[in-house]
C-alpha positions in Angstrom: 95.9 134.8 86.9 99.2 132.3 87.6 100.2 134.6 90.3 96.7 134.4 92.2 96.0 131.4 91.5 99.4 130.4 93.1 98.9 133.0 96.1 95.7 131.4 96.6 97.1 128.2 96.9 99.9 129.4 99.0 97.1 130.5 101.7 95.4 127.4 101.6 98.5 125.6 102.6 99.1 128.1 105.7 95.3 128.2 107.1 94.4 124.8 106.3 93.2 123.9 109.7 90.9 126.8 109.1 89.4 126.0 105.2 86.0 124.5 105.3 86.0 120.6 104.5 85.1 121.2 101.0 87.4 123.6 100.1 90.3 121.2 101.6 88.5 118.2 99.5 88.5 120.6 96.5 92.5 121.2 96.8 93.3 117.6 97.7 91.5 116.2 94.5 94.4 117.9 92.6 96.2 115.0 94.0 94.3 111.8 93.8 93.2 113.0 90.4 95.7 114.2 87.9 93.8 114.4 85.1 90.7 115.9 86.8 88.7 119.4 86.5 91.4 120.9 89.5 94.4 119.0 88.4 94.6 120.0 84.9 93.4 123.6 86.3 96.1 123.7 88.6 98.8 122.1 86.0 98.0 124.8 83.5 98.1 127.6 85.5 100.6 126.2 88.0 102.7 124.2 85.5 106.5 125.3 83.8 109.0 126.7 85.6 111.8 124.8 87.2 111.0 121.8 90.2 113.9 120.6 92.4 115.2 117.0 92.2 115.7 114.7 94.9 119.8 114.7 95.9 121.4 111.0 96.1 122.9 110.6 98.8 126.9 108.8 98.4 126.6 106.2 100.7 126.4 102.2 100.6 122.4 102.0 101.5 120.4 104.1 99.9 116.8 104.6 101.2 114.1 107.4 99.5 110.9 108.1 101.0 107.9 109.5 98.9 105.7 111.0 98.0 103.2 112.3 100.9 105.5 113.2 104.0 102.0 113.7 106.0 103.1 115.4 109.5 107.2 115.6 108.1 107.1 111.6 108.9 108.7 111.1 105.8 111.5 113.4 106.6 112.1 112.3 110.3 112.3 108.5 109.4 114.5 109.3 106.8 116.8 111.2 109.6 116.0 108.3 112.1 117.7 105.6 109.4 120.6 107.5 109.5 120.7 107.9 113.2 120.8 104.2 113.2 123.0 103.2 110.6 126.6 104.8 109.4 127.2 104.4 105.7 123.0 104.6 105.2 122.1 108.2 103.5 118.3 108.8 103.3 116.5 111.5 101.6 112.2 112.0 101.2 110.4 113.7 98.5 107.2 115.9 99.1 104.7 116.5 96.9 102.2 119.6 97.5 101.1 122.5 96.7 103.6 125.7 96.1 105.0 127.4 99.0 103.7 127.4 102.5 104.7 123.6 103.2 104.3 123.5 106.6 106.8 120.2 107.6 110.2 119.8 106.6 111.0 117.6 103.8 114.5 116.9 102.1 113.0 118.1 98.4 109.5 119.8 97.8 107.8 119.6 95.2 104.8 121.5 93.7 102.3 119.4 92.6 101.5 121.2 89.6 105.1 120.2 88.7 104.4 116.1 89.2 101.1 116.7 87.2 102.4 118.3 83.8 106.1 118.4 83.8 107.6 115.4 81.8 111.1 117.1 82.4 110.3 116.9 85.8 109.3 113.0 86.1 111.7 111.9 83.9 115.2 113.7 86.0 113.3 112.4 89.6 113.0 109.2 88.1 116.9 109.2 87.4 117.4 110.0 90.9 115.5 107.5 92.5 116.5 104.8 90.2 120.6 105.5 91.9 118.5 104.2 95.2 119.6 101.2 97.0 115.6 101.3 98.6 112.5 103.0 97.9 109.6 103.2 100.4 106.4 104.7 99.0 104.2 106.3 101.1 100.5 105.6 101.2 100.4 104.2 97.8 100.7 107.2 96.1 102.6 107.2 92.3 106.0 108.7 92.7 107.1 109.8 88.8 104.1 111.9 87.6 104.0 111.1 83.9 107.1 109.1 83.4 104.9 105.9 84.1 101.3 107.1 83.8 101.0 107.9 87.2 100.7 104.3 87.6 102.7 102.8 91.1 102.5 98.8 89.9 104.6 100.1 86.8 106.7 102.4 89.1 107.3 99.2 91.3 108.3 97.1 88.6 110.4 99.7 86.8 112.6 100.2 90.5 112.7 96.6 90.9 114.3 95.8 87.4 116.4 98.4 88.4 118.0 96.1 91.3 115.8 98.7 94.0 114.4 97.0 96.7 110.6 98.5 97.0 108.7 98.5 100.4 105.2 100.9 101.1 104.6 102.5 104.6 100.0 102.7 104.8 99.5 106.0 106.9 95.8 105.7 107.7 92.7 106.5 105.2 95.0 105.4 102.5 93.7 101.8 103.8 91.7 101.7 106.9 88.2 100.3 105.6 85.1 102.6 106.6 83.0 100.0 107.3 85.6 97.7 109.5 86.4 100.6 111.6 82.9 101.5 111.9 82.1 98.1 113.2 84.9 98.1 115.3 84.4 101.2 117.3 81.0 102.9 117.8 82.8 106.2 117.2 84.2 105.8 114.2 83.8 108.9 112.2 82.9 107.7 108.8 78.9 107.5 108.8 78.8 111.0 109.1 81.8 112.1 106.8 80.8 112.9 103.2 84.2 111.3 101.9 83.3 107.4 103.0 82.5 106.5 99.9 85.5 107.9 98.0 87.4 106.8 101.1 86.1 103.2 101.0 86.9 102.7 96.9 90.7 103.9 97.8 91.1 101.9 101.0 89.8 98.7 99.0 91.8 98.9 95.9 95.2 100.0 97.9 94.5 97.1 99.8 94.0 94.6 96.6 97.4 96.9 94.7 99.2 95.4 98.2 97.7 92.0 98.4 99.0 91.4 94.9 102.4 93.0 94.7 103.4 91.4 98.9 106.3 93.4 99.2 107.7 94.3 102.6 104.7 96.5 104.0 104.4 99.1 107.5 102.0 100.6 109.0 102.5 104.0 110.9 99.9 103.8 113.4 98.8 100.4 115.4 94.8 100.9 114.5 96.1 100.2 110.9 96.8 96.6 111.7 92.8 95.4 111.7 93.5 96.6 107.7 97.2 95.3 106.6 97.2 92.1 109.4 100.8 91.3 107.6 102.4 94.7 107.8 105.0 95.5 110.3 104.6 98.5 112.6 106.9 102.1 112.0 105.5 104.1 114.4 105.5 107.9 113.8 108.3 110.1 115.0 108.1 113.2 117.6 110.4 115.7 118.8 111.1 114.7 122.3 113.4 117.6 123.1 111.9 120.5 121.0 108.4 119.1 123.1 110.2 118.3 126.9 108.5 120.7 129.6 108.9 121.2 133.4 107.0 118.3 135.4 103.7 118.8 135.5 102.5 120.6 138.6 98.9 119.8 140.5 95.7 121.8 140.0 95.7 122.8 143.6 93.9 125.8 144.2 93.1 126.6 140.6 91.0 125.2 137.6 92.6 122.2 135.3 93.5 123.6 131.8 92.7 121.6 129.3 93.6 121.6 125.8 92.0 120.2 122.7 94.2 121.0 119.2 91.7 120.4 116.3 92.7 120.5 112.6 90.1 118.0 111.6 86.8 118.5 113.8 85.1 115.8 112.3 88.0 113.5 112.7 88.3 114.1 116.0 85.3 114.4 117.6 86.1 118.0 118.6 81.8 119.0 118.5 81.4 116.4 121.6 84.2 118.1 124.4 82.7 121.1 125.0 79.2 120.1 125.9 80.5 117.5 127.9 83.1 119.3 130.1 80.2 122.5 130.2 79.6 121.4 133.8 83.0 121.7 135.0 83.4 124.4 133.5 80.7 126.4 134.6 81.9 125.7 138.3 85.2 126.7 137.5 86.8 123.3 138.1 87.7 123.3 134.0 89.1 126.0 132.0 88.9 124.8 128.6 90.8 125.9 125.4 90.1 124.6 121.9 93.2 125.2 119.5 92.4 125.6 115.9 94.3 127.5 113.0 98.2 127.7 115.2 101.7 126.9 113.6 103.3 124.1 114.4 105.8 126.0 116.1 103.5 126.9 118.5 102.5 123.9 119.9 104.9 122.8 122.4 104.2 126.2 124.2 100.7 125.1 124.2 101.2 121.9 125.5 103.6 123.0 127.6 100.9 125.4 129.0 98.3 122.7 129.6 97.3 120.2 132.3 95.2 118.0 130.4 95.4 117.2 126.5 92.5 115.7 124.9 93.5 113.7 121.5 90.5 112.0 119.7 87.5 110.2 119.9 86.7 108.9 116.4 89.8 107.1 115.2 90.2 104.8 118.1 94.0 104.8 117.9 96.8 107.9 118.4 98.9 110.0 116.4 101.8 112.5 116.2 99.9 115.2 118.4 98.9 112.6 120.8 102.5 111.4 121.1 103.9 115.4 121.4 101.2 115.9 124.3 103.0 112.6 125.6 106.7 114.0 124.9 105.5 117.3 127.1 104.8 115.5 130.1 101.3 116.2 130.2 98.3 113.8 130.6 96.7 112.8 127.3 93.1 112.0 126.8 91.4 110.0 124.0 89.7 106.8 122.9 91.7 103.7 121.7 90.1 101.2 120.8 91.3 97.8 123.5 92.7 95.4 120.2 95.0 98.8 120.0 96.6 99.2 123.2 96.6 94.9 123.7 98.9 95.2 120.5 101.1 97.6 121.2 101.7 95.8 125.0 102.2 92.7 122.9 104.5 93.8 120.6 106.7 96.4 122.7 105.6 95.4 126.4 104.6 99.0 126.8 101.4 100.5 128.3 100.0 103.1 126.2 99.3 106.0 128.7 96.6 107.3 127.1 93.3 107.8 129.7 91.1 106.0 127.4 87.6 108.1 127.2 84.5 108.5 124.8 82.2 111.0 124.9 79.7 109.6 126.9 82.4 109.1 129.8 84.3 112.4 128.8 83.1 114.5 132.0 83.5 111.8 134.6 86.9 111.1 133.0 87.7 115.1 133.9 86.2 115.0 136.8 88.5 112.5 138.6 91.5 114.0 136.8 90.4 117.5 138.2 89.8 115.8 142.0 92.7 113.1 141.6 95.4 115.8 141.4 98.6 113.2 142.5 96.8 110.5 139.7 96.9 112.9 137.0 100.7 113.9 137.9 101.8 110.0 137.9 100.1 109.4 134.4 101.4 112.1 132.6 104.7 111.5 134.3 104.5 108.1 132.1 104.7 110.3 128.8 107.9 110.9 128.2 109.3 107.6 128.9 106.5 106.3 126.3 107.5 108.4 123.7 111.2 108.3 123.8 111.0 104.3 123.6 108.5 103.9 120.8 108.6 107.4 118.8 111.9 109.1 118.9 112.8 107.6 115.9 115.3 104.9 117.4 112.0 101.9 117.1 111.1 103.5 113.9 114.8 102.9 112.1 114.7 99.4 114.0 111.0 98.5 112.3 112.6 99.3 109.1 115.9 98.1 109.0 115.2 94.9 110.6 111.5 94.2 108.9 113.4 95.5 105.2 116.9 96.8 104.2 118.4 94.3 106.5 116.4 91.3 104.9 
């Protein structure tokens, strides 16, 4: 049964772009809850056995990142801090399920292990006490059992330790349903079935980092309507493994465009097709939507595209967004205006994203498709976007200067 039961997890880590919502809900509730039915399923059957501990680094600064590592950020701001900074040594912990873990991460570790093994909690919690920093991620409990699975007491025991203690919000973990819904027509959350679970976590991270007002980031600029005080630490993309020949025009042949989906919902992904279906059908589109490929994949696919269309329901942009960007290829999506006003405010930068909803989707295409020269200059932009605000170099900056360096 231990053996299936871990195969079955492995398979759900590989495919899950392809697992129905619930089944995704059902794994991910092992997670936010511990002590629930599929936590203390998955600890028992899961549980013993021996879990790696998070190296420390011998250097002067020393900066741990954990828990979540969602899309390997952890692990690439850890690498762009020491880019930045001689004598800084940065590692990140991941927690998940066993085998299959699709990003990097300096130390994996199964979740099964952070749910039942005390041996485990208490020789992590040794490590990251020898850290000069601590940065949780998306204020998740780092220790498992050593302090109840309870982050204030995790906070206070670092702190007494002489670690300085910061948190980096990653997105659901605080955006408020019903502030984003009121802030963009599109907003995803009347129709997902999590809103309400969603909304009770967004609200009480939000009071857990009202009270404790330690140095706070935020990894996307949406987030900012949610922490107003939090510092921005934008995500982190492979320029070079993304960089692709220039962009040619369409000339004489349809415009391929490319829609990656691992959240349909999320992303609006039901609303492209019926609104390119025109261009399409007079061969002026060819349209391909990605679902279920490795990661590895992806900057052939980008590389392969004319047009990349991000998101509709978020109203801001993400890591596959800024990879699109880092392949030279144009990049299509709805951000919402407060977005791209603060990132020009803050950087000086123009997002170039070509901002579209679904309702203007097919004229958006259209001119792309007619305006071959237009489409060349704006995804020409990419690149130059992405290696001054996400190769890591901005990210290190945001931190050091917003926290170590303080």
């Amino acid at each position: 049964m231990k053996r299936l039961f871990a195969a079955v997890a492995d398979w759900a880590v590989k495919h899950r772009s392809r697992m129905p919502r619930w089944a995704g809900r059902i794994m991910e509730s092992a997670a936010r809850n511990p002590d629930g039915l599929v936590g203390r399923i998955s600890a028992k059957l899961l549980g013993g056995g021996e879990a790696p501990v998070t190296s420390v680094p011998e250097a002067s600064t020393r900066v741990y990142i954990a828990p979540t590592n969602y899309s390997g950020q952890g692990y690439l701001w850890a690498r762009a801090l020491e880019r930045a900074r001689t004598g800084l040594g940065a590692r990140n912990t991941a927690v998940g399920l066993p085998g299959g873990f699709a990003f990097p991460a300096d130390t994996l570790v199964p979740i099964a292990a952070v749910n039942a093994s005390s041996e485990w909690a208490a020789a992590e919690w040794e490590a990251a006490r020898r850290f000069t920093h601590v940065l949780v991620e998306a204020e998740r409990s780092m220790f498992g059992r050593r302090f109840g699975r309870d982050l204030e007491a995790e906070v206070a025991a670092l702190e007494a330790e002489g670690v300085s203690v910061a948190f980096i919000c990653h997105g659901t973990d605080v955006r408020d349903p019903d502030r984003h819904a009121e802030l963009t027509p599109w907003s995803m959350y009347p129709e997902d079935p999590r809103t309400d679970m969603l909304r009770e976590d967004a609200r009480r991270n939000a009071a857990l980092l009202d009270r404790l007002r330690r140095p706070t980031f935020i990894s996307t600029p949406d987030l900012i309507a949610d922490v107003p005080n939090a510092i921005w630490c934008p995500v982190v993309a492979d320029v070079e493994r993304f960089a692709a020949p220039p962009l040619e025009p369409a000339l004489g042949r349809a415009l391929r465009v490319v829609h990656a989906s691992s959240d349909p919902l999320g992303k609006g992904s039901h609303t492209i097709e019926p609104a390119l279906a025109p261009l399409i059908e007079a061969g002026e589109v060819e349209y391909r939507l990605v679902t279920g490929v490795a990661s590895a994949e992806m900057p052939r696919m980008f590389a392969g595209a004319d047009v990349v269309i991000d998101q509709f329901r978020a109203g801001s942009y993400g890591v596959a967004a800024c990879e699109a960007m880092a392949a030279g290829r144009v990049v299509v999506g709805h951000v919402m205006p407060f977005v791209r006003e603060y990132i020009e405010r803050e950087t000086g930068l123009t997002l170039p994203i070509v901002e579209a909803t679904p309702d203007t989707l097919h004229t958006v295409i259209d001119d792309l498709a007619r305006n071959p020269q237009k489409a060349r200059a704006v995804a020409a932009a990419g690149p130059a976007y992405v290696s001054a605000l996400h190769s890591g170099a901005a990210s290190a900056d945001a931190l050091l200067t917003g926290w170590i360096d303080r």
